[in-house]
N, CA, C and O of each residue as an XYZ file, in Angstrom:
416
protein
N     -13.359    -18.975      9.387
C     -12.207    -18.788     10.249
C     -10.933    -18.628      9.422
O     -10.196    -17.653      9.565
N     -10.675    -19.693      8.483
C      -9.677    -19.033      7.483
C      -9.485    -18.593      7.036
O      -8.361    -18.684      6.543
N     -10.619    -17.289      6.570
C     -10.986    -16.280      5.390
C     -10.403    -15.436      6.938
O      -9.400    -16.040      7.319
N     -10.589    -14.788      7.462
C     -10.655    -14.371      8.217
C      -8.676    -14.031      8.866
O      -7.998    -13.012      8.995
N      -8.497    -15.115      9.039
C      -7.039    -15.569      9.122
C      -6.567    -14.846      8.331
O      -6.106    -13.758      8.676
N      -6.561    -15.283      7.009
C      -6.113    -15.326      5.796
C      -5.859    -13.273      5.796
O      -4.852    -12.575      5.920
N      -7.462    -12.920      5.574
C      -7.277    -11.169      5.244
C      -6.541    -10.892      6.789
O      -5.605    -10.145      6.505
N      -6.500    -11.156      8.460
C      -5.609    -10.117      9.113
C      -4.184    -10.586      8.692
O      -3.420     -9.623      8.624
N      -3.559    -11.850      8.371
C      -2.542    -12.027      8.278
C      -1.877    -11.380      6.507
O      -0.697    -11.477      6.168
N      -2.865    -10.830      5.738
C      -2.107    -10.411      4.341
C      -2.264     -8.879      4.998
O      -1.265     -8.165      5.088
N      -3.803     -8.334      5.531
C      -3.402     -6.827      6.331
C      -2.202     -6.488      6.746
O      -1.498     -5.563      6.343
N      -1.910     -7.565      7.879
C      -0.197     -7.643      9.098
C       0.698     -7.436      8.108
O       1.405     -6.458      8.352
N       0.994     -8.079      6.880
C       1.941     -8.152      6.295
C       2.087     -7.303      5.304
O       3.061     -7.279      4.552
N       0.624     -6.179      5.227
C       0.875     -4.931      3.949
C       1.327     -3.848      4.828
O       2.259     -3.184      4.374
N       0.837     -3.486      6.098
C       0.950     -2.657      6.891
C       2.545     -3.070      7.870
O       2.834     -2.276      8.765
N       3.052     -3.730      7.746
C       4.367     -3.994      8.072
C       5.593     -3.524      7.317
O       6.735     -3.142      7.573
N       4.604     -3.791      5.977
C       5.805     -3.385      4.233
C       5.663     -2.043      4.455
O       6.609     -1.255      4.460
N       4.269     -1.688      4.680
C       4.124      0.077      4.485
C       5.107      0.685      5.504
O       6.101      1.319      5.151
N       4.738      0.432      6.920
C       5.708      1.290      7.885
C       7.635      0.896      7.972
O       8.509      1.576      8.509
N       7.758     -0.288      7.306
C       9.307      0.014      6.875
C       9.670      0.690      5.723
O      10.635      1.453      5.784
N       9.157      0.568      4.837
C       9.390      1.279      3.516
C       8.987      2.963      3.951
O       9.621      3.916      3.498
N       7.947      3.089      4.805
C       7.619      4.729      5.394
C       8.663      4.874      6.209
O       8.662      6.039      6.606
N       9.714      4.163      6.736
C      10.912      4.663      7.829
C      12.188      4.695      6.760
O      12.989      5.630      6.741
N      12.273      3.439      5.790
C      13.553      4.226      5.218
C      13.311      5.373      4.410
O      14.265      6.107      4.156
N      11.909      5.701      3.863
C      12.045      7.434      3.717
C      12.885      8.685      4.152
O      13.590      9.594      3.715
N      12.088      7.871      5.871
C      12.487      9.042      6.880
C      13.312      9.072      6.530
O      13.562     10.082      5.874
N      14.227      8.195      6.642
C      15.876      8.405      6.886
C      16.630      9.101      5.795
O      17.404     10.056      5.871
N      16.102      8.186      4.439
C      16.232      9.018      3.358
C      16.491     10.496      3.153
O      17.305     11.105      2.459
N      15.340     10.950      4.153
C      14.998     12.708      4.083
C      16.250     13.340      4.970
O      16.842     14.414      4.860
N      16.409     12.245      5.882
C      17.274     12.626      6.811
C      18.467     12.811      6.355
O      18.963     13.922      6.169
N      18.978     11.810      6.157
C      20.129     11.964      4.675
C      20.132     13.064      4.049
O      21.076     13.798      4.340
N      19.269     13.523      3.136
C      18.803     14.984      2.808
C      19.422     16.001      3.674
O      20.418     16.705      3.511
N      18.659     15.906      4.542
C      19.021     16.929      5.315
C      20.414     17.349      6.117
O      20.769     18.483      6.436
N      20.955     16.342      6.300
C      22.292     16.431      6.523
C      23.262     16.447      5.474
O      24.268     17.141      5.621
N      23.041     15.561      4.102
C      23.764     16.349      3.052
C      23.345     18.087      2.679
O      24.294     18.839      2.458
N      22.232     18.529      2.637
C      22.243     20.037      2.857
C      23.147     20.461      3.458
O      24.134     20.888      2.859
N      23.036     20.465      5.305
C      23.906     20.987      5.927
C      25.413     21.041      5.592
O      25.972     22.135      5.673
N      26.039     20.070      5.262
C      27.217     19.569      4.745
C      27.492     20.377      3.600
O      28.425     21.175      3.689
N      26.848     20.306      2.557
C      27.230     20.998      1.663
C      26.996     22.901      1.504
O      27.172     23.555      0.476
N      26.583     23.396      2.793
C      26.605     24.631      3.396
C      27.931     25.647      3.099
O      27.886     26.848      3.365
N      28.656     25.243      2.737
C      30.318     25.916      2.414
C      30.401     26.138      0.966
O      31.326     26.879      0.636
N      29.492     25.574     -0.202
C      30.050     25.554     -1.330
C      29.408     26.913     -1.625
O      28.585     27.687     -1.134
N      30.455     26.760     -3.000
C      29.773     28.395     -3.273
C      28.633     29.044     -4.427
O      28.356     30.161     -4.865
N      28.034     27.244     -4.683
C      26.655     26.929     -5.810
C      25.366     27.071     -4.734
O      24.233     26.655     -4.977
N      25.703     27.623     -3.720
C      24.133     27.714     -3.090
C      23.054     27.047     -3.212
O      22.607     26.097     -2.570
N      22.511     27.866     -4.461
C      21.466     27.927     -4.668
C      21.312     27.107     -5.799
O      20.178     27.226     -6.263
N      21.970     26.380     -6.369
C      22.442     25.122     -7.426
C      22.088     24.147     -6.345
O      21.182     23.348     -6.578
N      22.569     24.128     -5.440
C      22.953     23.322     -4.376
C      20.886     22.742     -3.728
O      20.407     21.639     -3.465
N      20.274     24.187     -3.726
C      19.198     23.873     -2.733
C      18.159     23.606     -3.890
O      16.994     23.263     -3.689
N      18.822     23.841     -5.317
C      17.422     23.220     -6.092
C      17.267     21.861     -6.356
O      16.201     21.291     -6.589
N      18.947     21.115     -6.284
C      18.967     19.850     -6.149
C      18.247     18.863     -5.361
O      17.519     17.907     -5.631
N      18.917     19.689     -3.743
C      18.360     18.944     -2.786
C      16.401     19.127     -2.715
O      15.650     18.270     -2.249
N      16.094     20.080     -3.143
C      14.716     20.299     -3.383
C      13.973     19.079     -4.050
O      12.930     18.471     -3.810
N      15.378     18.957     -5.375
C      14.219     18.306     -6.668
C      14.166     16.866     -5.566
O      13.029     16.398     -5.519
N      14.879     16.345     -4.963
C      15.300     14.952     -4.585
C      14.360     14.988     -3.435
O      13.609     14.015     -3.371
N      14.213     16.025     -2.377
C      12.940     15.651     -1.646
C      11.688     15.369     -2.308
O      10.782     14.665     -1.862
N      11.725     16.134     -3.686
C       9.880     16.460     -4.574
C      10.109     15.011     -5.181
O       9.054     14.518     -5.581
N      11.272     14.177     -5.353
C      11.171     12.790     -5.598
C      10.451     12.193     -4.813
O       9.350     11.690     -5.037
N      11.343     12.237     -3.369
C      10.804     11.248     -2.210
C       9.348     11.445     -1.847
O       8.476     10.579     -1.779
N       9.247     12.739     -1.629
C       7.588     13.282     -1.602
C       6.920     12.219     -2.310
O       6.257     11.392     -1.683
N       7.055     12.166     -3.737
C       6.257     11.705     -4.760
C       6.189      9.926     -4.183
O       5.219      9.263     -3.816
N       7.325      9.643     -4.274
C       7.087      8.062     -3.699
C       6.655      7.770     -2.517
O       6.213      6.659     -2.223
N       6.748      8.794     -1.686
C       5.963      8.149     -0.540
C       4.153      8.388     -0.605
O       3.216      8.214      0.173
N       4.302      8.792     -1.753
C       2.702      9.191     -1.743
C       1.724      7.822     -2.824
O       0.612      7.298     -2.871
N       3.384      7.771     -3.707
C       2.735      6.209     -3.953
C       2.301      5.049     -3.232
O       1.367      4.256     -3.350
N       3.466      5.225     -2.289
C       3.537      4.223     -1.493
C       2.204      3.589     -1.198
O       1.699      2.478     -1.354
N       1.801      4.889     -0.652
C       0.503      4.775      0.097
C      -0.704      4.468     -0.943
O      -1.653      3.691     -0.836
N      -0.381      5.232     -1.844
C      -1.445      4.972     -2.686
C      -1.845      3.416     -2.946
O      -2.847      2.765     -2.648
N      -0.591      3.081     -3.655
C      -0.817      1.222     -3.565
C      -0.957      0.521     -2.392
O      -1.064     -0.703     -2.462
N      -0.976      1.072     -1.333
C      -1.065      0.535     -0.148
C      -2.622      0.368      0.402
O      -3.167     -0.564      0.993
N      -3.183      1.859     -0.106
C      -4.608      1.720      0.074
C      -5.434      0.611     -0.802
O      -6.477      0.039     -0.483
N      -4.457      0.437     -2.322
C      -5.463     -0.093     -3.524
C      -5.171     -1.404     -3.052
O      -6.199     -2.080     -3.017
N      -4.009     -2.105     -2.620
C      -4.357     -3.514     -2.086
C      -4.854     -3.745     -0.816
O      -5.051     -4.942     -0.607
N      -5.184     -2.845      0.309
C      -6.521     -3.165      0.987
C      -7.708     -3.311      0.394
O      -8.297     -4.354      0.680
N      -8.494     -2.225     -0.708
C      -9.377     -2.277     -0.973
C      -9.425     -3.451     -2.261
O     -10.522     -3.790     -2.703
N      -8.251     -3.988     -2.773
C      -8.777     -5.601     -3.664
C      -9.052     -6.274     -2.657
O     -10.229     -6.626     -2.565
N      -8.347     -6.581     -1.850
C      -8.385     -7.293     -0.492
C      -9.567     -7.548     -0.149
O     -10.071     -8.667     -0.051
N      -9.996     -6.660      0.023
C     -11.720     -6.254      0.483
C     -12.585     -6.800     -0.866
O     -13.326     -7.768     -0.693
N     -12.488     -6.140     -2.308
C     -12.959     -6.497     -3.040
C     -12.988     -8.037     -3.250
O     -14.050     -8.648     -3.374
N     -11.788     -8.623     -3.283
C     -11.814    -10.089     -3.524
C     -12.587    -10.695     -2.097
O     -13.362    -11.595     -2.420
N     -12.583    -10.489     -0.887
C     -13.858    -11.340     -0.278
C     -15.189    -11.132     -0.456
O     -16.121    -11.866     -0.127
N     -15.220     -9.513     -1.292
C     -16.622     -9.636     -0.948
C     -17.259    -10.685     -2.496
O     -18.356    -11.238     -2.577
N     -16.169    -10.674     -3.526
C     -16.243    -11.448     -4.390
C     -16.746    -12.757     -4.552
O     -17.575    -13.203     -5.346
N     -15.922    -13.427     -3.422
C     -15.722    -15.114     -2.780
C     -17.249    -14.720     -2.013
O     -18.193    -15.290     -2.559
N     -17.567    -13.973     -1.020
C     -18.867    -14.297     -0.977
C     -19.981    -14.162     -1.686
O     -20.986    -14.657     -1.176
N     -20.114    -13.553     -2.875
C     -21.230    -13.099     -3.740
C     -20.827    -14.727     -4.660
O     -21.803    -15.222     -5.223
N     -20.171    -15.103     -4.728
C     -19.777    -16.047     -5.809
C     -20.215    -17.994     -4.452
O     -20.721    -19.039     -4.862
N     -19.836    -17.746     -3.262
C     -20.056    -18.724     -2.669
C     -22.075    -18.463     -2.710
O     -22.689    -19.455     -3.103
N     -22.667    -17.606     -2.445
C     -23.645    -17.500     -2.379
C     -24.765    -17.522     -3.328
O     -25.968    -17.594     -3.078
N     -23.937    -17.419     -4.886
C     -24.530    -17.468     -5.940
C     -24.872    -19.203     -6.374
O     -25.895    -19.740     -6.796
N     -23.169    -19.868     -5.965
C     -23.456    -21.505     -6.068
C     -24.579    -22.122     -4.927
O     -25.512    -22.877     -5.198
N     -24.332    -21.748     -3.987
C     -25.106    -22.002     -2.885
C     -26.646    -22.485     -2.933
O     -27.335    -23.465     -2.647
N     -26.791    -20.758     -3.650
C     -28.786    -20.364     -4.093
C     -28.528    -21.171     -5.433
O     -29.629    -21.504     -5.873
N     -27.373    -21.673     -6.358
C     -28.201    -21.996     -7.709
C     -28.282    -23.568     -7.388
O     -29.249    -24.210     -7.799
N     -27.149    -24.247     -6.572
C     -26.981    -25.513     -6.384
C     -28.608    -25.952     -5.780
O     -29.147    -26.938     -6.283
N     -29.417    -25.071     -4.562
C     -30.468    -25.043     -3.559
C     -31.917    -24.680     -5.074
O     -33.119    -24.910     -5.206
N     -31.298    -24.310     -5.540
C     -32.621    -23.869     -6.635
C     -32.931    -25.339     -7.470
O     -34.005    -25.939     -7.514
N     -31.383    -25.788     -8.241
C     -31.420    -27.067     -8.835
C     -31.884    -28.460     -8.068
O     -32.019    -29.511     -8.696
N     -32.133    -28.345     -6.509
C     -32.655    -29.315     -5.666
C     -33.777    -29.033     -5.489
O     -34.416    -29.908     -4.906
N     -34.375    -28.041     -5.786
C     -36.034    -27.752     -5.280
C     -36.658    -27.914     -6.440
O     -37.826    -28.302     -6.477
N     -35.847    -27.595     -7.697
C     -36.491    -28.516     -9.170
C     -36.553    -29.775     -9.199
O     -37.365    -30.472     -9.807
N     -35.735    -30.073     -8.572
C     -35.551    -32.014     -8.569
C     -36.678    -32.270     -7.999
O     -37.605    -32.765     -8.640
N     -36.794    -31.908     -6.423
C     -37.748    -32.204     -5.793
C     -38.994    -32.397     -6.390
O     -39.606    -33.399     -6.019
N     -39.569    -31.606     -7.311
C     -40.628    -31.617     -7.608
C     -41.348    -32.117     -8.514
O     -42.560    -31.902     -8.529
């Protein structure tokens, strides 16, 4: 029951980090996009749209981290119980092995 606890309540709390950190993106982009518009009058254009380019191919890039580490600590997550059970089950069978030697 506490293992259990334990992984939905660290899930709740990776997937909570993920979708705020995925909204100030948005906004981020949004920002973007309205500094574009804004800066629509100057007369570097195209100075202008490789900037705002490189700075989305930033955000792009981090939100793709984001996720990336987002997936890799579900799957330790996962890895570390299935750990705790291969390791509870190993003491289990060796503790149950060392009593059936006794026994005999």
């Amino acid at each position: 029951m506490n293992l259990a606890y334990f992984l939905f309540l660290s899930i709740t709390v990776m997937l909570t980090s993920f979708i705020i950190k995925s909204l100030v993106v948005l906004v981020k982009f949004k920002l973007l996009r309205d500094e574009r518009l804004e800066y629509t009058s100057n007369k570097n254009i195209d100075e202008m749209y490789d900037l705002m380019n490189a700075k989305e191919e930033i955000l792009i890039r981090h939100h793709k981290q984001m996720f990336a580490s987002f997936t890799i600590n579900i799957r330790s997550i996962y890895c570390l119980h299935l750990l705790k059970i291969i390791l509870f089950n190993i003491s289990t069978k060796g503790f149950q092995w060392k009593a059936s030697k006794l026994n005999k």
